[in-house]
C-alpha positions as CSV (number, residue, x, y, z in Angstrom):
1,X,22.6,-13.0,5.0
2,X,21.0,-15.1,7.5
3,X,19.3,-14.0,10.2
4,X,17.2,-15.9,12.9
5,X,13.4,-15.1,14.1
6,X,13.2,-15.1,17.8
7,X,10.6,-14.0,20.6
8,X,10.5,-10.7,22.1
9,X,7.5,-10.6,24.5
10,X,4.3,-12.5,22.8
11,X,5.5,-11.4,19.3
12,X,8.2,-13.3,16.4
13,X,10.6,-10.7,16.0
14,X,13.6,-9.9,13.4
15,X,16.9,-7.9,13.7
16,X,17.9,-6.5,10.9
17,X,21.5,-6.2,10.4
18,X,22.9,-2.8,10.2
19,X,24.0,-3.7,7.0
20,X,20.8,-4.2,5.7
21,X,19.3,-1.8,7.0
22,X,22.3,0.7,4.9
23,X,21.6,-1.6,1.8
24,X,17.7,-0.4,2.4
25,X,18.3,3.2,2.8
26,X,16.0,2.4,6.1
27,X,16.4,5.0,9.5
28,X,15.7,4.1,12.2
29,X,11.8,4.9,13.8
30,X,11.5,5.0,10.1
31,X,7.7,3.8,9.1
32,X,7.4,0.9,6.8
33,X,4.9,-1.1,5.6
34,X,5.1,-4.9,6.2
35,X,3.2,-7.1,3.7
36,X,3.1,-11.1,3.3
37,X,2.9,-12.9,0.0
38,X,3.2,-16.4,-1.1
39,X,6.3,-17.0,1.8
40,X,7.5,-13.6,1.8
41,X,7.9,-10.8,3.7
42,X,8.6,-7.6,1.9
43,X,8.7,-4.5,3.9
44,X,8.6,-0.7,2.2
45,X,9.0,2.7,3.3
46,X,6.0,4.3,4.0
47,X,5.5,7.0,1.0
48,X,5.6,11.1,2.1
49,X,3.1,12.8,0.6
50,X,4.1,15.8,-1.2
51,X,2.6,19.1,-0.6
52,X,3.2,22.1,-2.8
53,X,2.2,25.5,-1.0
54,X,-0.2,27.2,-3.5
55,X,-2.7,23.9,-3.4
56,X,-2.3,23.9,0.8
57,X,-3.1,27.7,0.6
58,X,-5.8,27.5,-2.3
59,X,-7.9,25.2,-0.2
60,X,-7.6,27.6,2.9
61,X,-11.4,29.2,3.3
62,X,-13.0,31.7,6.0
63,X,-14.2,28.2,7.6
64,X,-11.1,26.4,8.0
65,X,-9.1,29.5,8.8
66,X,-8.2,29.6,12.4
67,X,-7.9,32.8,14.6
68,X,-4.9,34.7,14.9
69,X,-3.0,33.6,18.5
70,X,-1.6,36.3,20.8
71,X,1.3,34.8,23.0
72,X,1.9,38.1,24.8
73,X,5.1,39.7,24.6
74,X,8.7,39.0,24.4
75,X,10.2,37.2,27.7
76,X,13.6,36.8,28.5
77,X,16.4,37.4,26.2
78,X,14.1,36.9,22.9
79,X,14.4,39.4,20.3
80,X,11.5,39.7,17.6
């Protein structure tokens, strides 16, 4: 597919093709990672870390522990 570089403001810009972007698996906002090599442009999703919840809590300590927050009670037609 072609496509064709074009200005938009002081910066070379590209629109990708919707079909392209389905091809990808790209969203859009999604982030990516743009890199140049020998004439080409690749760009890659950006990587999620994964967290598990046992290493997230086993690193929680009395330091890094915050206060417990007291948001006062219920208001309007919440029910807790």
């Amino acid at each position: 597919m072609e496509a064709v570089i074009r200005k938009w403001g002081n910066s070379p810009a590209l629109r990708l093709p919707s079909a392209v972007m389905k091809s990808a698996a790209f969203d859009l906002e999604q982030h990516v990672i743009v890199t140049a090599t020998k004439g080409r442009i690749v760009i890659e999703p950006v990587s999620q870390p994964e967290y598990k919840l046992e290493d997230l809590l086993a690193a929680m300590t009395d330091n890094n522990a915050h206060d417990a927050v007291d948001f006062g009670g219920p208001m309007g037609q919440e029910s807790l």
